[in-house]
N, C-alpha and C positions, 0 to 999 in steps of 0.2 A: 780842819774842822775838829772841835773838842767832842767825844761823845758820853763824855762826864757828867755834864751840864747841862740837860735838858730844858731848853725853852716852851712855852706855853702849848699842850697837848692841841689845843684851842682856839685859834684870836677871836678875841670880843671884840666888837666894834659895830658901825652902820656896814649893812651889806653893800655889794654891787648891785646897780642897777639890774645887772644880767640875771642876780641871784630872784629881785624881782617880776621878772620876766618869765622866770623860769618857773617860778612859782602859781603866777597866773596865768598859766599858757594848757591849763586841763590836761597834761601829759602829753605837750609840742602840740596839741590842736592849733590853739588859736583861734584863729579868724582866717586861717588860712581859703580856707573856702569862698571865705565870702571873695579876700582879696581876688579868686580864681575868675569869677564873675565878672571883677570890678574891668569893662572895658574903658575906662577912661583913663586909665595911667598903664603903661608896661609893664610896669614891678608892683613891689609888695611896699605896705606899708603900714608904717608903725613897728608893734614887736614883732611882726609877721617876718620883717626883711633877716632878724636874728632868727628863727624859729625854724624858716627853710635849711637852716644849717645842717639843725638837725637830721633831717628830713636828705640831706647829700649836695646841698645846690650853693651858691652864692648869687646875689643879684649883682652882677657887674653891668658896666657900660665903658661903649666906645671913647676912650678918652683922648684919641687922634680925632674927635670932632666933638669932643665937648666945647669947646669953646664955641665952635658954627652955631653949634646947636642952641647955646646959650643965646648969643647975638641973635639967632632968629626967633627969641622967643619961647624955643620948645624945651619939651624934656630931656633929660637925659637920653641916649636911644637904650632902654634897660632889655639886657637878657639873662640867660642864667647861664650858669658854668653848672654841669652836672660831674657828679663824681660816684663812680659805681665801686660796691662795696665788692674786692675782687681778693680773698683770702691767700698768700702764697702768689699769687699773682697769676694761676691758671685761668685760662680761657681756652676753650675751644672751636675748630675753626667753622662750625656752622653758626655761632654765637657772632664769632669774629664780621662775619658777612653781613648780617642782619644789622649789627652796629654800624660798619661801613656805608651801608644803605642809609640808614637814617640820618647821621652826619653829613653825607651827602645831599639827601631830600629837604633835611626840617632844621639845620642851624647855618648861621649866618655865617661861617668858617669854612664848614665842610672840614673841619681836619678831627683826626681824633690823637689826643695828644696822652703821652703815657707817661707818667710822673714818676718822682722818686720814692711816692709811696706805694707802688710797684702794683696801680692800679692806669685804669684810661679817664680822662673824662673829657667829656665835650665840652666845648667853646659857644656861647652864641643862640642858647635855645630859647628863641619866644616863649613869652604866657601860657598861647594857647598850645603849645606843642609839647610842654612841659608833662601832661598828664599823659598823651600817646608813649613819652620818653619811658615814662615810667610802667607804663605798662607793656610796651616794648619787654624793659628787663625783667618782668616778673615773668613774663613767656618763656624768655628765653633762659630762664630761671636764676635770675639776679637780681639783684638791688641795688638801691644806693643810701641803705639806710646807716647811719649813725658815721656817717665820712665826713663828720666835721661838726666843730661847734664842742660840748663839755660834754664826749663820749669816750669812751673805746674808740679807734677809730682802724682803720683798714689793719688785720695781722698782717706785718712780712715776715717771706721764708727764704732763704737762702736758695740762689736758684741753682748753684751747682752743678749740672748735669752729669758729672761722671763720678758721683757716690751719688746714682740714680735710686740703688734701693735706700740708702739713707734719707735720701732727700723725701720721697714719697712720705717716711714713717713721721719724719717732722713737718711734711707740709698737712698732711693730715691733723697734727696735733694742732697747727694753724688756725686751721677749720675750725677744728672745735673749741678753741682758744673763744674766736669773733665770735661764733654762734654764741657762747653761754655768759658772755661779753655782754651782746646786745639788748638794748633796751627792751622790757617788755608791753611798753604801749603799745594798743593799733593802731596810736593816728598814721601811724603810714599808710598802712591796710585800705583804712577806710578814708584818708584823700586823696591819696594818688589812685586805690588800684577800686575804690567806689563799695567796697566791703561793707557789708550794717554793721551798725555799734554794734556790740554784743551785751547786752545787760548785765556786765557784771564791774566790779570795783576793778581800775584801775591799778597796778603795784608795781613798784620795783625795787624789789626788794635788794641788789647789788648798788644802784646806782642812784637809788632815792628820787625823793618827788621833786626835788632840785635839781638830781645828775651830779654831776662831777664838778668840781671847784673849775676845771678849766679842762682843756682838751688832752688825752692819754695816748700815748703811742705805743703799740706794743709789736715785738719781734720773737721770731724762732731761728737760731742761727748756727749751721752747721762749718765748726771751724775745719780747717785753715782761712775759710771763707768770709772774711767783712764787707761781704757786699751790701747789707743790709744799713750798713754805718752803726751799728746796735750802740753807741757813745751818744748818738740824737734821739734816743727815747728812754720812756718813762721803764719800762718792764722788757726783760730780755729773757730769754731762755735758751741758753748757749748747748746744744747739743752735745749728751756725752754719748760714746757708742762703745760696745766691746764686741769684737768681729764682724762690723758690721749691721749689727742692729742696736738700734736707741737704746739705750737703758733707764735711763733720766737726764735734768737737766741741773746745770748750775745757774743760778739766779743773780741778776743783776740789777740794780734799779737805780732810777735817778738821773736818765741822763737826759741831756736838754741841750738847744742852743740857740734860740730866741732873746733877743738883750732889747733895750730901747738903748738911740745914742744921746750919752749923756748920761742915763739913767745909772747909778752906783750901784742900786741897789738889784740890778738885772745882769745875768751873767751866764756865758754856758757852762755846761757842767758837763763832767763824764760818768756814766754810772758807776753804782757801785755794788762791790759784791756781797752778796747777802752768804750764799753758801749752796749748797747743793743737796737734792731731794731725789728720790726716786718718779717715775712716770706716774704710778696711781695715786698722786698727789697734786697733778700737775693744775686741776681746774679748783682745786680748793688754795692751792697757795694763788694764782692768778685770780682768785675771787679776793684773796685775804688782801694782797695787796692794793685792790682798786677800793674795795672799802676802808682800808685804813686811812686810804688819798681822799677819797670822801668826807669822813672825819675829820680829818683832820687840816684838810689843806685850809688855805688863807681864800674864805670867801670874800674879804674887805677889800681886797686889792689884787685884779686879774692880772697885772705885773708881776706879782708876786704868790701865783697861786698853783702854779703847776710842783711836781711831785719833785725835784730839783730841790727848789726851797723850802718845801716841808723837812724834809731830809736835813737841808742846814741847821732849819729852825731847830727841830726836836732833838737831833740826833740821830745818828746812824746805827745805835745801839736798841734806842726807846723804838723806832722803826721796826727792825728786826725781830724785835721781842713783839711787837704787839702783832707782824705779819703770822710769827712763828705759833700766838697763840689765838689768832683767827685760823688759822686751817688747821690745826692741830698737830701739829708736825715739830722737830727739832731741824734746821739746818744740819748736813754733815759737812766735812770742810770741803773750802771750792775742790773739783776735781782737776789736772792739768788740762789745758786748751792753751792754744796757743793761735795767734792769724798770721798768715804770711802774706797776705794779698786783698783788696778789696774789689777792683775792676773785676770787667765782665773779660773773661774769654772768649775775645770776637775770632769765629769764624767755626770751623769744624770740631768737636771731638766726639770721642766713644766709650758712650759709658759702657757698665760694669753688664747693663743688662743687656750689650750686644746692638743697642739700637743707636744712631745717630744722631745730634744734636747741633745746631747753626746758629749760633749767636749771629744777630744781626742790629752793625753798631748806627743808631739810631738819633742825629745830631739833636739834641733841644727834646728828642722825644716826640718831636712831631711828626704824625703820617700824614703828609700831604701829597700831592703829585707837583715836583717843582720842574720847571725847563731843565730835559735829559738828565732827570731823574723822577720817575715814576713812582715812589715809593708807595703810596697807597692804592695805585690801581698793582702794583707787584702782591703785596701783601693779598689782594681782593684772589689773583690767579694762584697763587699758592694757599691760598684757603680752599679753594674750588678740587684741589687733590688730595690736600694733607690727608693722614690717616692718625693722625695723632695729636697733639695741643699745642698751645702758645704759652709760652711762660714769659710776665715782663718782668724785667728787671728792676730792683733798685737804682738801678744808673739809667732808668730811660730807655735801656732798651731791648731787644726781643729776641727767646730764641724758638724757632722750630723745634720741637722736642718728639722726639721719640720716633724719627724716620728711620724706616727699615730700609736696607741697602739697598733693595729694587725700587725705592722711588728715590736714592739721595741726588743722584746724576740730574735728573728733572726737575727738582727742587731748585738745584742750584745752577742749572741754565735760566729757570724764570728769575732768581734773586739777580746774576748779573744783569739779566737782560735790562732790566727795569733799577737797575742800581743801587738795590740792598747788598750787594755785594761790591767794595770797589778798593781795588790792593792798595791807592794811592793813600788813603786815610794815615793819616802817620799815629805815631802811638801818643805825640799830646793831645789831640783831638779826641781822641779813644779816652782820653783820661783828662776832658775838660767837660763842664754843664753845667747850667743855669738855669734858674728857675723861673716861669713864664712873664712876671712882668706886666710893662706896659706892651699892650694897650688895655688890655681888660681886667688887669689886676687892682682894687681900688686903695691898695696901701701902697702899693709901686712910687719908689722915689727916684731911682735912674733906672737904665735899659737893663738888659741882664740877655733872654732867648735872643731878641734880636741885635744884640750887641754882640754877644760870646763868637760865634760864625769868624768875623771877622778880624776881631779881638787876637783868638787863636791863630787865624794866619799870622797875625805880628810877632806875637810869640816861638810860631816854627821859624821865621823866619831869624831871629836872634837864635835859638839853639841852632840853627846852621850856621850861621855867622859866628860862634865859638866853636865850632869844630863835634858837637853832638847833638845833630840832629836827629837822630835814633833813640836820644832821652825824652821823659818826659817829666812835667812838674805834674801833681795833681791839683786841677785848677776849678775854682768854682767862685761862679758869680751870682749874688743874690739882690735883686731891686732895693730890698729894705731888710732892716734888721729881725725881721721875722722867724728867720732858719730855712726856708723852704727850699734852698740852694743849698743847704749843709755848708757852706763857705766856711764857717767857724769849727771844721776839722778837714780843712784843707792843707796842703802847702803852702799856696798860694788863695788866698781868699779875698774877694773883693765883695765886700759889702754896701749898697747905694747908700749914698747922704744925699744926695741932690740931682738934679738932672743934668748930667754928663760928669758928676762928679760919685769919687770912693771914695770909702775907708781900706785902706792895704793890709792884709794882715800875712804874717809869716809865720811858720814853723812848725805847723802840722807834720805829719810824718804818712808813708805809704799804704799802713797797715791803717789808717782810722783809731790809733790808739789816742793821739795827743793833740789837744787846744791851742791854734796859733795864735798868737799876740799882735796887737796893730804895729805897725813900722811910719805908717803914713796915713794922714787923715786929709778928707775931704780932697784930695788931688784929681787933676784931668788927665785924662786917658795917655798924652803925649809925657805927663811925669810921672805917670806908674810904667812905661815901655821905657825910658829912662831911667828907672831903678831896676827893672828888669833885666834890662842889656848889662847896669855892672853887677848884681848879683849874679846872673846866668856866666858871666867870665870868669868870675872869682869861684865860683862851683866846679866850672872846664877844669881849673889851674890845679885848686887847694885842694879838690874834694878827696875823699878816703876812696880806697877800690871798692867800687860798687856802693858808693853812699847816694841815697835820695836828695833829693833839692830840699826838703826841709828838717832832715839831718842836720847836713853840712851846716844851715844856716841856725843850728844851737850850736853846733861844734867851733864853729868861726867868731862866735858871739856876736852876732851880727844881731838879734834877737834874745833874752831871756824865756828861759822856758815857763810858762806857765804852770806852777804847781799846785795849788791852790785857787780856784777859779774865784769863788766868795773873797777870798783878801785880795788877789794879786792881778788880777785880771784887767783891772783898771789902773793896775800902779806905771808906771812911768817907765 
């Protein structure tokens, strides 16, 4: 990318429709209400079905009996997916129980599933259950406000547990990162939780009376640690410390990895470094940069609207200068950081403050109770003792945090008992995930959560069959070209084109630093385990001492490395 030659600060053009939506929606109101009434349909309708976004919800439906349902006549069977705004990804375990309960009682699942935005949401909630949901989380003192749709959306932090007091100073900064983030309309207030208007003018002064050109992702990330994947979002703030405590951060921005197939002009991107500030800076540069994305992003075309291809268009120079002179500040140069690892540390460690920590490795992210395995009535009994919080992962999944040595023994007698704990898990499983999919996902084009399970078994079963089964690739599978599986800075990434069919992509690396490249398009599952079994041999034979799977596979030139994601990402 040149940053000589600055492209249009601005695009003119006709808007998006969304832009119109957005604009007549009274600050995300709508007509939400009325739709709330309307017993004659399940879901929402018209601009309402976009508007809930905002608000944390999706309208999906069962698509394992759309078709039934079609042929008989009916509607779609619609419910909502909720998504609760969870900063850092704390939760605590009386919080934790009250959710369980409800998932349990009021959706059509019963599971509660924990994503890679290092939050939970439920699966499955009628209409009318929708307003108890949300009033549920304002008690228990949550939300689900701004998890989706052209916001700020959930901060992630580094879940870390053993640079314990590090991690507190950046999850805190988390916090107040989403709070001064979030939108300042009440229609949340006053639809979901029944609050009076209050008579005074609406404003948003950060996010404007349109919001954001498209959806913002933002992280706090405490290195050696890339659990966060900080390469798939918009705004980064890479922790720097000196003995221990924070001191400021270095800035990153730009990074993405949503494409359309086919589309040229869509590509992911890795962020990029702006430079580095001090802490009493940190909500004015995080302000400077969502308004400049504001300004300036491409509202003509939501393919091409997020902070990625602003960054192309304008420049990484013009960017910077104009972040630099919204918060009033100069960049100093990046400070060193460096990641050595992205997964979760499944199982025990001890952090700095003396207290215990239980990573517990949570396949797909979902808590359900499966035959001899109990998982979510375990998680229910270890909530009923904890003394401490839940912290979820960017990877899906959970640890125990901050058990004191007289309850660790009991802890993890209930975790085996019930099969949050089970040594057999091999370390590719630990280090594969997918993003939920069908059945209830409404852009899902192949399987992904319930594909991956067994996917995996085929995969350990070839690294046994070459002699290292104790390795592992980092593996991620995603329904559609969306991101929501991070596949596009995997090792191995398989992207849905069709139902039962991928896109293969190779060359990612361990750390979350690098963008793998497609190797194979559109293929069925019996000839991506057929290029797997010879790549996985030629890795056994060739690879360097201690080299990852998508190392090897730039070193072997089996793949070109992706340098430039805008020119080269599509080339051949």
């Amino acid at each position: 990318m040149s940053d000589k030659r600055p492209g249009p600060l601005v695009i003119e053009g006709k808007l998006t429709d969304a832009e119109r939506m957005k604009k007549e929606s009274h600050y995300l109101r709508g007509s939400i209400v009325k739709d709330l009434k309307n017993g004659l349909t399940g879901g929402f309708t018209g601009d309402n079905v976009l508007l809930i976004r905002f608000h944390g919800m999706y309208q999906q439906d069962d698509r394992d009996i759309r078709v039934e349902r079609t042929e008989q006549k009916l509607e779609p069977r619609h419910a909502m997916m909720l998504r609760c705004r969870l900063p850092g990804g704390i939760i605590g375990p009386k919080q934790w129980l009250e959710i369980d309960k409800f998932a349990k009682e009021s959706t059509l699942y019963g599971s509660i599933r924990i994503t890679n935005r290092q939050t939970f949401q439920l699966h499955g909630i009628l209409k009318g259950n929708l307003k108890p949901a949300h009033q549920l989380l304002n008690k228990l003192g949550l939300d689900a406000q701004a998890t989706a749709n052209d916001v700020n959306r959930n901060v992630l932090c580094t879940s870390n547990p053993v640079q314990s007091g590090l991690h507190q100073q950046a999850y805190e900064w988390a916090k107040v990162i989403s709070e001064h983030l979030l939108p300042r309309t009440r229609a949340y207030a006053e639809v979901w939780l029944d609050q009076e208007k209050v008579a005074t003018t609406d404003e948003e002064p950060i996010l404007s009376a349109t919001y954001l050109p498209r959806k913002f992702k933002t992280t706090v990330v405490v290195p050696p640690q890339n659990d966060v994947d900080l390469h798939a979002n918009d705004m980064n703030f890479v922790a720097i410390s000196d003995k221990g405590n924070l001191i400021g951060f270095n800035l990153l921005v730009g990074g993405g990895l949503s494409i359309e197939h086919g589309n040229k002009k869509t590509y992911p991107r890795r962020a990029s470094e702006f430079g580095y500030f001090s802490l009493e800076h940190t909500l004015s540069v995080a302000e400077a940069v969502v308004t400049t994305q504001r300004d300036w992003g491409n509202r003509t075309d939501r393919k091409n609207a997020k902070t990625k291809y602003t960054l192309e268009r304008v420049g990484l120079d013009a960017f910077r200068a104009e972040v630099e002179k919204r918060a009033g500040i100069r960049f100093m140069p990046i400070r060193p950081y460096h990641f050595t690892f992205r997964g979760d540390r499944i199982g025990w460690v001890k952090g700095i403050d003396n207290y215990w920590y239980l990573t517990l490795f949570i396949e797909n992210g979902r808590i359900l109770d499966y035959p001899g395995r109990l998982l979510k009535t375990g998680m229910v009994e270890i909530a009923k003792i904890h003394q401490g919080e839940f912290r979820l992962t960017a990877n899906q999944n959970l640890i125990v945090a901050g058990v004191a040595e007289s309850q660790k023994a009991q802890i993890e007698t209930l975790a085996r008992k019930h099969r949050l704990i089970d040594d057999t898990v091999s370390n590719q499983r630990k280090n594969s995930m997918a993003c939920v999919s069908f059945p209830t996902c409404p852009l899902a084009m192949a399987e992904a959560e319930r594909f991956l399970p067994q996917f995996v078994t085929q995969v350990e079963t070839l690294l046994h069959k070459h002699g290292i089964g104790d390795e592992h690739i980092v593996l991620r599978i995603t329904g559609c070209p969306n991101g929501c599986g991070r596949a596009l800075l995997a090792e191995l990434g398989l992207v849905g084109k069709a139902v039962g069919r991928y896109n293969l992509y190779l060359g990612g690396n361990r750390e979350g630093t690098r963008i793998p490249r497609i190797y194979r398009e559109n293929i069925k599952e019996d000839e991506i385990l057929k290029e797997i079994d010879y790549l996985v041999g030629r890795w056994a034979k060739e690879r360097h001492e201690d080299e990852g799977f998508g190392d090897f596979i730039l070193h072997a030139g089996i793949v070109r490395p992706v340098v430039n994601p805008a020119q080269d990402f599509w080339a051949e």
